[in-house]
C-alpha positions, 0 to 999 in steps of 0.5 A: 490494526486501525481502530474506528470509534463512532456512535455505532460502536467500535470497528477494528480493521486489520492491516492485512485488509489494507494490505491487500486493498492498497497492493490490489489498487497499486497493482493496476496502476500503469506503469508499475511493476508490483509491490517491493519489501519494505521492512527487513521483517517483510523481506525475512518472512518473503524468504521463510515462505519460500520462492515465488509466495508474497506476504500479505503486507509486501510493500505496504505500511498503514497507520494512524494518527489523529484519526487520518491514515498515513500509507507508506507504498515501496513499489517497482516500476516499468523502465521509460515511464513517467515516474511523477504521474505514476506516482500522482495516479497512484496517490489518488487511486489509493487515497480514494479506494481508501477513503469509499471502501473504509470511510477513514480520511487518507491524510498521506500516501508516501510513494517510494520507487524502491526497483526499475524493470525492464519489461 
């Protein structure tokens, strides 16, 4: 949960909500195949709900610090593709989705290729 204070008041934001925001970014970029379990408690609960059902937070880490988000991304990608601008796509995708959707300041997004598929 990421915790917004402003004179308006107080907003807390779910993980989920950035979960599903950041897996929807990731997912149209090129050359990426989809979103890999990052944590052992996100590849337990991928196989206690049974083939073929994501988690919500499949490949996706947020948290904050010092009022900036870091994101933590474990991805696929697609055999052949040129992985560093992947990767650069990915970081201004994220971190400008992030920042117009929420108005929280993006401080890092760390990419990891965690697979390679052939497609």
């Amino acid at each position: 949960m990421i915790r917004i204070e402003n004179h308006l008041g107080v907003i807390d934001v779910s993980n989920t909500y950035f979960a599903h925001l950041i897996g929807h970014v990731v997912g149209e970029c090129f050359g990426v195949s989809g979103l890999v379990n990052s944590t052992p408690s996100q590849g337990l609960r991928s196989i206690l709900s049974g083939k073929g059902k994501d988690i919500q937070d499949k490949g996706v880490k947020v948290r904050e610090s010092g009022g900036r988000l870091t994101i933590d991304l474990h991805i696929a990608v697609t055999y052949g593709v040129n992985i560093s601008a992947i990767v650069k796509s990915i970081i201004n995708k994220v971190t400008y989705t992030v920042e117009a959707a929420c108005g929280l300041t993006v401080g890092k997004v760390n990419v990891y290729i965690a697979d390679m598929k052939v497609h």
